[in-house]
C-alpha positions as CSV (number, residue, x, y, z in Angstrom):
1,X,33.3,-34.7,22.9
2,X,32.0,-38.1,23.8
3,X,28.6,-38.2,23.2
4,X,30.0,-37.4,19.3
5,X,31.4,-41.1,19.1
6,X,27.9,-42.3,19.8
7,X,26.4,-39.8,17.2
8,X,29.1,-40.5,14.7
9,X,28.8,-44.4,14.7
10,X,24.9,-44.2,14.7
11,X,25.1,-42.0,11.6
12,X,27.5,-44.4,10.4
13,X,25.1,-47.4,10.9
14,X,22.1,-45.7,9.3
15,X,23.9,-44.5,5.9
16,X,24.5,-48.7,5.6
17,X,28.4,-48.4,6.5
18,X,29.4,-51.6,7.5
19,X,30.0,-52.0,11.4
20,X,33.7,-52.3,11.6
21,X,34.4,-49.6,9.5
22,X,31.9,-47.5,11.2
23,X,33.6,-48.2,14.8
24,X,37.1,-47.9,13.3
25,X,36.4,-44.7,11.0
26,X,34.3,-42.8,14.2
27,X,37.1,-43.2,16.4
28,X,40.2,-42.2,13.9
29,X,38.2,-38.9,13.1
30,X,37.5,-38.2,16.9
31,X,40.9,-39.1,17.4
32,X,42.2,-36.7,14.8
33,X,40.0,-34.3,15.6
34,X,40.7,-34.6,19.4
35,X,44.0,-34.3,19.6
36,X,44.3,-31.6,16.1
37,X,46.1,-32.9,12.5
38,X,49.5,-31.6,14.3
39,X,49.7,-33.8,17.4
40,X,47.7,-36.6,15.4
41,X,49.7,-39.8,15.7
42,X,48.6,-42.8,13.7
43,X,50.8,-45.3,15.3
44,X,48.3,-45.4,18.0
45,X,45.1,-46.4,15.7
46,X,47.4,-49.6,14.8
47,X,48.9,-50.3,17.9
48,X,45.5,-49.8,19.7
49,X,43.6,-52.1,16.7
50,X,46.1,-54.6,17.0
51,X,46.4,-54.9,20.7
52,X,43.0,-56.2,20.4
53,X,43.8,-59.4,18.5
54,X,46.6,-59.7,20.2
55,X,44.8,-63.2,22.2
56,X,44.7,-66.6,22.3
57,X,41.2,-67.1,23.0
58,X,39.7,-65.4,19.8
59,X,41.5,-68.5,18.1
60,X,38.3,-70.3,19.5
61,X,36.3,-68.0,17.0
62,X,37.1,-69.8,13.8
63,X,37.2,-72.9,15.4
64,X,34.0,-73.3,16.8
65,X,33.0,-71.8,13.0
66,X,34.3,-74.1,11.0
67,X,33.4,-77.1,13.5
68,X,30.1,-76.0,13.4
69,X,30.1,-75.7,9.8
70,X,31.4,-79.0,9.0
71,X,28.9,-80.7,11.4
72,X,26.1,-78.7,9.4
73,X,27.8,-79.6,5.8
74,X,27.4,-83.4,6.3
75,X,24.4,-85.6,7.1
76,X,24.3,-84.9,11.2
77,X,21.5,-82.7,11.4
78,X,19.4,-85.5,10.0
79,X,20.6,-87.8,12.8
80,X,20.1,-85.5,15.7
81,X,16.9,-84.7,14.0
82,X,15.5,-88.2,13.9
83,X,17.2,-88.9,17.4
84,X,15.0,-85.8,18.9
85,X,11.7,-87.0,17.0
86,X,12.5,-90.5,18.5
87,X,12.3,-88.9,22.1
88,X,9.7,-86.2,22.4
89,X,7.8,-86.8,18.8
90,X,5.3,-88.5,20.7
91,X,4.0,-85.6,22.5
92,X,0.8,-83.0,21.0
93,X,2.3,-81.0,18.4
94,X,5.1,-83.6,18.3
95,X,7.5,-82.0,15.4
96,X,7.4,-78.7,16.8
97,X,9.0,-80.2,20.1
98,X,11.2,-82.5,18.5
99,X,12.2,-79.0,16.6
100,X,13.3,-77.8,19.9
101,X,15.2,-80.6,21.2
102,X,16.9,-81.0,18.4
103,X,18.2,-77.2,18.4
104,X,18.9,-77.6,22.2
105,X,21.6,-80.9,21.1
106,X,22.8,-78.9,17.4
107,X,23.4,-75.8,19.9
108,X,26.1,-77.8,21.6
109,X,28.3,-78.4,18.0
110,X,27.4,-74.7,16.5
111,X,27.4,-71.7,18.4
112,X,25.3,-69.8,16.2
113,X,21.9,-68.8,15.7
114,X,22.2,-68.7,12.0
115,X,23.6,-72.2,11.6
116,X,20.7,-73.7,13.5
117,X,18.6,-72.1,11.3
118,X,20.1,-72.8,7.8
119,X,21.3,-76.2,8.4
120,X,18.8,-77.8,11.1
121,X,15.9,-75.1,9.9
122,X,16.1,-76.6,6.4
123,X,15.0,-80.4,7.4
124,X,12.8,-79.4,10.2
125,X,10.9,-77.6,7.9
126,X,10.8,-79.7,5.0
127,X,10.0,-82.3,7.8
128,X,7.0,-80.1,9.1
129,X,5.4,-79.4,6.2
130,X,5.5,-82.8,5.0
131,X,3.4,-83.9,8.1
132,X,0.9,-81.2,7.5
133,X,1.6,-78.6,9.9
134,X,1.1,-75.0,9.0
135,X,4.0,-73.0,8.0
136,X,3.3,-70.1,10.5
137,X,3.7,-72.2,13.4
138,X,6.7,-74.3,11.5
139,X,8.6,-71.4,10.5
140,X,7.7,-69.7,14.2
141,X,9.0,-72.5,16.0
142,X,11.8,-73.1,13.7
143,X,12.9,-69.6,14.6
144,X,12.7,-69.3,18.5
145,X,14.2,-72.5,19.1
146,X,17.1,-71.3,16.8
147,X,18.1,-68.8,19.6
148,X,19.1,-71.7,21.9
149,X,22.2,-72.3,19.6
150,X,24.2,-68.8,21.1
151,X,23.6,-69.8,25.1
152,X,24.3,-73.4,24.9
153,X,28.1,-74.0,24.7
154,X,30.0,-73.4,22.5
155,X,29.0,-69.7,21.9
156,X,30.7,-67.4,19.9
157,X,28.9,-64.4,21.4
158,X,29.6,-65.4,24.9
159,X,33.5,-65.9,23.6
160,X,33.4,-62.1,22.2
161,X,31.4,-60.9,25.7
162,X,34.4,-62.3,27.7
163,X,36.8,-60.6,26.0
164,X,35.1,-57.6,26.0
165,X,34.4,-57.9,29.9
166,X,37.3,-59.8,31.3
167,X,35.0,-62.3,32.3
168,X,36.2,-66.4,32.5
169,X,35.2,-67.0,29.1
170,X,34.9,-71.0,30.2
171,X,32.4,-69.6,33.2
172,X,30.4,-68.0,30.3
173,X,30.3,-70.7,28.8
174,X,29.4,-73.3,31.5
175,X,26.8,-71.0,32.7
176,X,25.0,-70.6,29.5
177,X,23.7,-74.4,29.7
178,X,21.4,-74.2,32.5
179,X,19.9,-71.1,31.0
180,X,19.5,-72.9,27.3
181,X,17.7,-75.8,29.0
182,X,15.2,-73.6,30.5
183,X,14.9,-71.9,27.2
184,X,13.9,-75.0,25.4
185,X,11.3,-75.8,28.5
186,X,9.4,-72.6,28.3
187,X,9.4,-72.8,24.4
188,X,8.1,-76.8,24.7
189,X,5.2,-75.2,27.2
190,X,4.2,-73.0,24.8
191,X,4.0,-75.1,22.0
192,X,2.3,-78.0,24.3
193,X,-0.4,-74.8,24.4
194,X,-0.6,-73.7,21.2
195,X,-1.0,-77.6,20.0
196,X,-3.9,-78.3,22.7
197,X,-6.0,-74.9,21.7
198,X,-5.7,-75.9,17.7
199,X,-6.2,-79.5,18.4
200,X,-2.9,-80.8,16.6
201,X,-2.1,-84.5,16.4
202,X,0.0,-87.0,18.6
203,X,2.6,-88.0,16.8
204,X,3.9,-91.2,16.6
205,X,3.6,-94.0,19.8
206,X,6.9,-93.8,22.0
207,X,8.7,-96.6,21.2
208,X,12.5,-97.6,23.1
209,X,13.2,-99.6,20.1
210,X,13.3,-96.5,17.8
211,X,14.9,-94.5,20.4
212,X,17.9,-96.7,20.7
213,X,18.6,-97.0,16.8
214,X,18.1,-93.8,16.8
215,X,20.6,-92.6,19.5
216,X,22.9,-95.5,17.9
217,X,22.8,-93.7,14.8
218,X,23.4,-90.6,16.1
219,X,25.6,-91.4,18.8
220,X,28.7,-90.5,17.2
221,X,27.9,-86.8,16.6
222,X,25.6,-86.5,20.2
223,X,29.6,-86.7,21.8
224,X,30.2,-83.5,20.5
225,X,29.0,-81.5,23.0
226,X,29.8,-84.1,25.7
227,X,33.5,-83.8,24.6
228,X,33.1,-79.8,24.8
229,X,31.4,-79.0,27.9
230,X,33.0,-82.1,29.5
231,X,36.8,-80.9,28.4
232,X,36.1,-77.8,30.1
233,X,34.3,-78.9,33.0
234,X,36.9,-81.6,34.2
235,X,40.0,-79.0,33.3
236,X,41.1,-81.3,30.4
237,X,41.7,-78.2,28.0
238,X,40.9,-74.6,28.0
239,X,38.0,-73.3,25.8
240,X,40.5,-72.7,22.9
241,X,41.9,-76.0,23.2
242,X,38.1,-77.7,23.3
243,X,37.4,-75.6,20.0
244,X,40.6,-76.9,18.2
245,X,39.7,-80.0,19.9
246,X,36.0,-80.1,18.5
247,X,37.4,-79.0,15.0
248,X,39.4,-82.4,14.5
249,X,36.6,-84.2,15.4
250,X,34.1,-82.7,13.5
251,X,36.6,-83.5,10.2
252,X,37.2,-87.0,11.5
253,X,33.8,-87.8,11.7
254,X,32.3,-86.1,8.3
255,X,35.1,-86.9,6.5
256,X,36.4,-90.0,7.7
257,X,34.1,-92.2,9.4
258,X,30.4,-90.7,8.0
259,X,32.3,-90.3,4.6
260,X,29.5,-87.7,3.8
261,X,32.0,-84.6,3.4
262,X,34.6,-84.8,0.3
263,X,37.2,-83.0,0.2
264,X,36.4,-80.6,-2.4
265,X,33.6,-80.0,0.0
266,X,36.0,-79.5,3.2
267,X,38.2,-76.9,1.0
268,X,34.5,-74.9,0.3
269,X,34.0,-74.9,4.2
270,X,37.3,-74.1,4.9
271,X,36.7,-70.7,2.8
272,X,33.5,-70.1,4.2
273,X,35.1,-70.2,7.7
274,X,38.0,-68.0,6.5
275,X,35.5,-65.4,5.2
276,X,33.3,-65.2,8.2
277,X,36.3,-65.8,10.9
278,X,37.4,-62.7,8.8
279,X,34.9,-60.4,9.4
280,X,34.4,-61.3,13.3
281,X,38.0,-60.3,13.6
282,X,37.8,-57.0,11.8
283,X,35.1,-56.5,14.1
284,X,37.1,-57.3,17.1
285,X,40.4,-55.4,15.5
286,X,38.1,-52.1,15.2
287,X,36.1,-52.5,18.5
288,X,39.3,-52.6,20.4
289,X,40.3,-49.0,19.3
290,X,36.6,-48.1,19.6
291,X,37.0,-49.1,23.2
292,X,39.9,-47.5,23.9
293,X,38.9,-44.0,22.6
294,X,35.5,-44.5,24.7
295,X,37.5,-44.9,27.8
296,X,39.2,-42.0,26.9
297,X,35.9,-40.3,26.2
298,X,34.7,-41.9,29.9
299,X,31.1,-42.3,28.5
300,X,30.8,-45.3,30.4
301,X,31.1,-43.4,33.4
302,X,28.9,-40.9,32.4
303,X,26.0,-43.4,31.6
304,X,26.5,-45.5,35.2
305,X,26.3,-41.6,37.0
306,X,23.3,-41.1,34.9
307,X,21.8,-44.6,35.3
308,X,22.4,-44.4,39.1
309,X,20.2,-41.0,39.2
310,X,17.2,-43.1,38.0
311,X,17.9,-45.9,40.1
312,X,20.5,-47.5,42.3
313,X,18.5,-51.1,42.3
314,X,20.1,-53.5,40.4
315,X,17.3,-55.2,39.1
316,X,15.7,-51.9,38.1
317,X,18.8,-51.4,36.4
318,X,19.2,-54.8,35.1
319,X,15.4,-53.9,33.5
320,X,16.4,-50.6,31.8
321,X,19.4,-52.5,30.0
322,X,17.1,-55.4,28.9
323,X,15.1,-52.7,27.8
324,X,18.1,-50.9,25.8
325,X,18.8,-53.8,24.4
326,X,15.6,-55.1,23.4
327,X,15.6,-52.0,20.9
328,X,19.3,-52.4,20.3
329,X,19.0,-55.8,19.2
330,X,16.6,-54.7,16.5
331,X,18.9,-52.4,14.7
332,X,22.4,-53.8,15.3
333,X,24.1,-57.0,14.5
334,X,24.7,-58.9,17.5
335,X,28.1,-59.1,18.0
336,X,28.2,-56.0,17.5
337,X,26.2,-55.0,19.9
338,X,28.4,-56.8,22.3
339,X,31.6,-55.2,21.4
340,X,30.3,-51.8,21.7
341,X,28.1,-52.0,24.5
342,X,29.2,-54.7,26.9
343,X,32.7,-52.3,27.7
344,X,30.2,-49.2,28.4
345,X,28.2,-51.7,30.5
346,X,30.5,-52.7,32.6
347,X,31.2,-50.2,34.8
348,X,27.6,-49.5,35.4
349,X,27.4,-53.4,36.3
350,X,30.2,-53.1,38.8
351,X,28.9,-49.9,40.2
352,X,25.4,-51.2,40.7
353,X,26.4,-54.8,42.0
354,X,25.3,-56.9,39.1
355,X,27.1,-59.9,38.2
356,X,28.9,-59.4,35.0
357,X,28.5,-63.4,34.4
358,X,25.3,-63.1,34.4
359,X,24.4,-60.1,32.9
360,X,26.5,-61.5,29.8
361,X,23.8,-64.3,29.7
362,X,20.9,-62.1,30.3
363,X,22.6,-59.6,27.3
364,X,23.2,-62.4,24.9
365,X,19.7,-63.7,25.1
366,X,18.3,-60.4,25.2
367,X,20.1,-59.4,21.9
368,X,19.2,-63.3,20.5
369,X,15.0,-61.3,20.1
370,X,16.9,-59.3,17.5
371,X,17.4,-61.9,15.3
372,X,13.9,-62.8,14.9
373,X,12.6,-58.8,14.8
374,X,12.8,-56.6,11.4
375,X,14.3,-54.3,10.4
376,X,18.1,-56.9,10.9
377,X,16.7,-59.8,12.6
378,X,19.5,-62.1,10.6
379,X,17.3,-65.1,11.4
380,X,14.1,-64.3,9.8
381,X,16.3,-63.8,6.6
382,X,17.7,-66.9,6.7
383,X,14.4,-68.7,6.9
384,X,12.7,-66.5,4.2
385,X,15.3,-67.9,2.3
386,X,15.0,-71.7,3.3
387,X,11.4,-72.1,3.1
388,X,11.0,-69.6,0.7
389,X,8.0,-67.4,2.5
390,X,7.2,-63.1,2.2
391,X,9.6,-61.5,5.2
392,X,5.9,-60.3,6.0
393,X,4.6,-63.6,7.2
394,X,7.3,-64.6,8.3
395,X,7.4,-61.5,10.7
396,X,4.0,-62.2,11.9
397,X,4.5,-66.1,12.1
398,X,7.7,-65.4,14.7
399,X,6.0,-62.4,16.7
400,X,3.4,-64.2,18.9
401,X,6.3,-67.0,19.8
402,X,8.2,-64.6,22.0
403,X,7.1,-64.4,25.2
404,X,8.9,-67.7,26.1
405,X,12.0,-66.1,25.3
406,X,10.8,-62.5,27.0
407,X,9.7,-64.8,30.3
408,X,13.3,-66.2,30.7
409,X,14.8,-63.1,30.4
410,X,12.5,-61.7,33.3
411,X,13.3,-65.3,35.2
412,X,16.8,-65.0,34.9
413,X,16.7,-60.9,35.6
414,X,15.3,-61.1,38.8
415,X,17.0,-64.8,39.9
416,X,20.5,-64.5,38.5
417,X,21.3,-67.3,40.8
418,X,19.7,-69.5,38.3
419,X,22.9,-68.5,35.7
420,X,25.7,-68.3,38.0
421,X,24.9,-71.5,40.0
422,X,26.7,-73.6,38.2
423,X,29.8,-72.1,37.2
424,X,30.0,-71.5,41.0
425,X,29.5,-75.1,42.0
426,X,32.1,-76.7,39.0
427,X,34.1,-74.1,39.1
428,X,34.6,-72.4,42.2
């Protein structure tokens, strides 16, 4: 019977059902069909469904939304952005760097892939092409250094992962920075390389003066992620707290101190955060009674027994997952992909000696290549959109700027120390 939840939901998925009610339908027919229409008791599909709600950290979900959509709503992204080109827009290649940096400090307000691309994409690019670069390599860097925004915190993937795991969803989240920053190295080495073999530019002489007006400028909205990470770091306030915490702020400043958010604005972001906050949570209220009728199913077991015929090495293990989800990520939304798999996972990470922590950031980045590969890669959409390019080009633009993300997932694969290092050290 359980390899028919699988089946079921993949059949689901490919007739363009949408995920939720693909995970929520499969596992009310199993159900009924399990137990027979006699016995059938539907009390348990809501009490199971709701149980899964039923926590104060997913209150960090629409937080970190709607802070990360006010911050994208007013004039920020044009601060950071000139802060960033200030600092590194000096270098060969300058604005595809600066692109970078500036996704690395955007990826500390947003938490998302898709709002790096749509709000910090839009001025990079228009940015880019007015200095003359090509659009294959603005649009290509535009999209990889997007990916940053899920690992750095905040991260609303990381937040789901916890909760799916049991994991310390403020140790996800502490031990996604050192990862992000060595995201944002290998993707400013490649660049350096691509700039050097087709002989782009300097950019502008380094100057401290610009750099300090700059940061003064921008110094406001920079304390965003100081206020998060630091909050959580120090033990001022839980994750759910520093999410409330970096809503107000985010209002104060756009609305109140900036003065570049109105309020008929606010009440537009307000409903765009209630619709998406929506669907994450109809997500979460289905996966949790998908999750319980795969326990039931024990498919997780299965697949550690089987996985543990091929292999009992937990980096050979670590490998075929990457792998999995490599093709996964191409097909499958990602936070959907963590609500389904990272529960089946788990056991076959505890049974082989991987680190849940760090798997979760190994998985997240892993499933972050999905965004930027057809036939779902939400980012490439998004950009098509902005810059207003084929999907085809755009697909071809994005392809050859992957290894930097495929090299830190090997990296952190074979050397999870480099993830859990500093959640251990800050946090015991």
């Amino acid at each position: 019977m359980g390899i028919w939840y699988l089946v079921i939901l993949i059949a689901a998925f490919l007739i363009g059902i949408p995920v939720a009610i693909s995970m929520g339908g499969s596992a009310a027919i199993l159900m009924m069909l399990e137990r027979g229409l006699g016995a059938f008791r539907p009390e348990v599909i809501a009490q199971k469904s709701v149980y899964g709600l039923n926590n104060f950290l997913l209150l960090s979900i629409p937080l970190f939304l709607y802070a990360g959509k006010i911050m994208n709503t007013g004039n920020i992204t044009s601060r950071i952005f000139d802060f960033a080109k200030s600092t590194v827009g000096w270098l060969r290649g300058g604005l595809g760097h600066v692109n970078i940096i500036a996704s690395v400090i955007f990826a500390g307000m947003t938490g998302t892939a898709t709002s790096d691309a749509a709000g910090l994409g839009a001025i990079e690019i228009k940015a880019m092409r007015e200095a003359g670069y090509e659009d294959d390599f603005t649009f290509a860097v535009t999209g990889v250094s997007s990916t940053i925004g899920p690992i750095i915190p905040p991260s609303i993937p990381l937040v789901i992962y916890g909760l799916m795991t049991g994991c310390s969803i403020g140790a996800l989240l502490i031990a996604g920075i050192v990862p992000g920053i060595l995201m944002a190295i290998a993707m400013m080495i490649y660049v350096e390389i691509y700039a050097v073999r087709h002989h782009f530019p300097k950019g502008e002489r380094f100057r401290i003066s610009v750099v300090w007006r700059t940061f003064r400028r921008a110094f406001l909205s920079l304390l965003t992620p100081v206020i998060i990470i630091g909050g959580i770091l120090s033990g001022v306030f839980t994750p759910t707290e520093a999410a409330a915490i970096a809503a107000v702020y985010a209002t104060v400043l756009t609305v109140f101190v900036y003065k570049e958010v109105d309020f008929k604005t606010l009440k537009a972001v307000l409903w765009e955060t209630l619709r998406d906050s929506g669907t994450i949570m109809m997500i979460c209220f289905c996966a949790s009674l998908y999750g319980y009728m795969i326990t039931r199913s024990k498919i997780a077991e299965h697949l550690a027994a089987a996985i543990a015929q091929v292999s009992t090495n937990p980096y050979v293990i670590t490998l075929l997952l990457v792998a999995f989800l490599l093709v996964v990520g191409c097909f499958m939304e990602n936070l959907a992909s963590i609500t389904i798999l990272a529960p089946v996972f788990l056991p076959v990470l505890v049974n082989s000696g991987i680190d849940p922590l760090a798997f979760g950031i190994i998985m997240i980045i892993t499933l972050m290549v999905g965004l930027l590969t057809p036939p779902f890669g939400m980012v490439l959409f998004v950009l098509c959109k902005v810059g207003d390019i084929p999907l085809e080009r755009m697909v071809k633009a994005v392809l050859p700027f992957l290894p930097p993300l495929l090299i830190v997932i090997l990296l952190l694969s074979f050397f999870p120390q480099i993830i859990t290092f500093l959640p251990n050290l800050l946090m015991g």
